[in-house]
C-alpha positions in Angstrom: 75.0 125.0 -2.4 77.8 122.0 -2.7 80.3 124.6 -1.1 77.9 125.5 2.3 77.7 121.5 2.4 81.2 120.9 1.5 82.3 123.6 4.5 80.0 122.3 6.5 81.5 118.8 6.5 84.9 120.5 6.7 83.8 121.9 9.9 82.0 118.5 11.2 85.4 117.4 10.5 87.7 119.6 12.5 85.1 119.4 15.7 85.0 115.9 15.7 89.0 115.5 15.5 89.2 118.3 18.2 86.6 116.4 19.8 88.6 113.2 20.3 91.9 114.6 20.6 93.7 113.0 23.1 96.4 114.2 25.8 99.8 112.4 25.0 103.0 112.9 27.0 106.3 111.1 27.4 108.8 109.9 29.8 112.3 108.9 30.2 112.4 105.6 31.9 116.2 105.4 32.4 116.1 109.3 34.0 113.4 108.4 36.7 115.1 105.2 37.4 118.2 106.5 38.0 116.3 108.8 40.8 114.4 106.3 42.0 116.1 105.4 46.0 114.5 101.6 45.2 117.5 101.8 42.7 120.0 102.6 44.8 118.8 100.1 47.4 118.8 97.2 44.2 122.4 98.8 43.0 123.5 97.8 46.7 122.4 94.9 47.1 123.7 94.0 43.3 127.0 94.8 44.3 127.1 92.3 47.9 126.2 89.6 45.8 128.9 90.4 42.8 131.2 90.8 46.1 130.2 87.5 47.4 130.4 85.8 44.1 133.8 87.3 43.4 135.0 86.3 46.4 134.1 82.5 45.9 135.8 83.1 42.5 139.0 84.5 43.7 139.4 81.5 46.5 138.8 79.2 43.7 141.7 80.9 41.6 144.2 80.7 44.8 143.4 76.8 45.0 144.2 76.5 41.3 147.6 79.0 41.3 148.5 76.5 44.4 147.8 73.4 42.7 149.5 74.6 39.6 152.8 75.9 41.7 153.1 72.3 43.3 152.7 70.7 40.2 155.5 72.8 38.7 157.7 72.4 41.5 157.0 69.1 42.4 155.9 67.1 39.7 159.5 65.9 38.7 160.1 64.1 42.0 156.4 62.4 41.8 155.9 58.2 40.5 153.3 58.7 37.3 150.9 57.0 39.1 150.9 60.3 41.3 151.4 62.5 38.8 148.4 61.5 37.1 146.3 61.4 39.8 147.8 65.4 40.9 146.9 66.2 36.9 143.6 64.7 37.1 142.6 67.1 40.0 144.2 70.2 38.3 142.3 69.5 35.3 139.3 69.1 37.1 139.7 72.4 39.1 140.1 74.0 35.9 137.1 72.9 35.0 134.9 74.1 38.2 136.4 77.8 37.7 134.8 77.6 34.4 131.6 76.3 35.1 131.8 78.2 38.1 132.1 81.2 36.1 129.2 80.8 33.8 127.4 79.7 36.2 127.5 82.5 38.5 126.8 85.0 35.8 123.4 83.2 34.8 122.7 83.6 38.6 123.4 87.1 38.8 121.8 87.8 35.9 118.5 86.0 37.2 119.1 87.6 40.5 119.9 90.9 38.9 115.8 90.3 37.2 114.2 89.4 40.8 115.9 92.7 42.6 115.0 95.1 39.7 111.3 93.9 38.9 109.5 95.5 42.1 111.7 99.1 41.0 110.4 98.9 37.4 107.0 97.9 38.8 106.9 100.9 41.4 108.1 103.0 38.3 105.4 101.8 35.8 102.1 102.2 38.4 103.5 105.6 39.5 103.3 106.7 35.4 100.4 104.7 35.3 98.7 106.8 37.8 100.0 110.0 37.1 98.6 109.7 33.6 95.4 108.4 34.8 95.5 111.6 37.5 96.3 114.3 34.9 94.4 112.6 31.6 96.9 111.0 29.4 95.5 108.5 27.0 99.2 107.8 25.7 102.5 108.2 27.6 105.8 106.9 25.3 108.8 106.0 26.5 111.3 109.0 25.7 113.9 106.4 24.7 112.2 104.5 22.5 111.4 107.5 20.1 113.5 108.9 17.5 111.7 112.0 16.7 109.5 113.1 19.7 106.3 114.4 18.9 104.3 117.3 20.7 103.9 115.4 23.9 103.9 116.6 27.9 106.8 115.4 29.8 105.2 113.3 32.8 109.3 113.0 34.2 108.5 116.1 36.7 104.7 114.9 37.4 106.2 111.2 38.4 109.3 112.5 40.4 106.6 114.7 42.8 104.0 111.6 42.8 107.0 109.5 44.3 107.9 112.7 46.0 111.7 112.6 44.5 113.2 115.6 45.0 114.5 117.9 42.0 118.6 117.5 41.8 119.8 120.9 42.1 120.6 122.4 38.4 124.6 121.6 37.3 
């Protein structure tokens, strides 16, 4: 008698696991970023402002080579009163490339968070919904997983919900 109730248990078991088994897949974030055309559009306009800022930067360096050729060149001929007054400006040049520097990387970098943030957020709600469409409970992130277990890959699902063409095989 224990063993029929013992195997029947056993069986309760199994059904009720069975029962509440969930549908997990996964996803490479990097992959369908990279695919994304919002990327390319954010790469683009990445690179105008890195132009731009280079640009400043570079016009800021020919004002300091200048200054610092004149100085070479000229300083011998100058009163001291002149020469510290030329010095003083070099020095303080020197400084504003540097700040200018740091500056313009925090300002990329903040820039760089406000022009990617609507692609990850178009990426996100397309998984989202995808998942949602096909029943996922769980969807991981392919890169975040060492060992990957028996999940779906939702990377082919997302690319035809954003209708993102397969690249022809290499």
């Amino acid at each position: 008698m224990k063993r029929v109730i013992v195997l029947a248990v056993i069986a309760l078991m199994g059904s009720a696991v069975t029962v509440n088994a969930q549908k997990m897949g996964h996803i490479n974030t990097g992959e369908l970023l990279s695919v994304m055309p919002e990327t390319k559009k954010a790469q683009d306009k990445m690179q105008k402002l890195q132009d731009s800022l280079n640009m400043v930067y570079a016009e800021m360096i020919r004002e300091y080579n200048e200054k610092d050729s004149i100085i070479r060149v000229d300083s011998a001929k100058w009163t001291q009163a002149k020469k510290d007054i030329k010095f003083s400006e070099y020095q303080k040049l020197a400084e504003e490339v540097q700040q200018y520097s740091g500056k313009a990387q925090q300002w990329l970098q903040a820039k760089e968070q406000e022009i990617y943030a609507p692609v990850q957020k178009a990426a996100l709600d397309a998984i989202q919904a995808v998942a949602k469409a096909n029943g996922y409970a769980y969807v991981f992130t392919r890169e975040a997983l060492l060992v990957v277990p028996a999940t779906d890959d939702l990377l082919p699902l997302v690319k035809k919900f954003l209708k993102i063409p397969d690249a022809p095989a290499k």
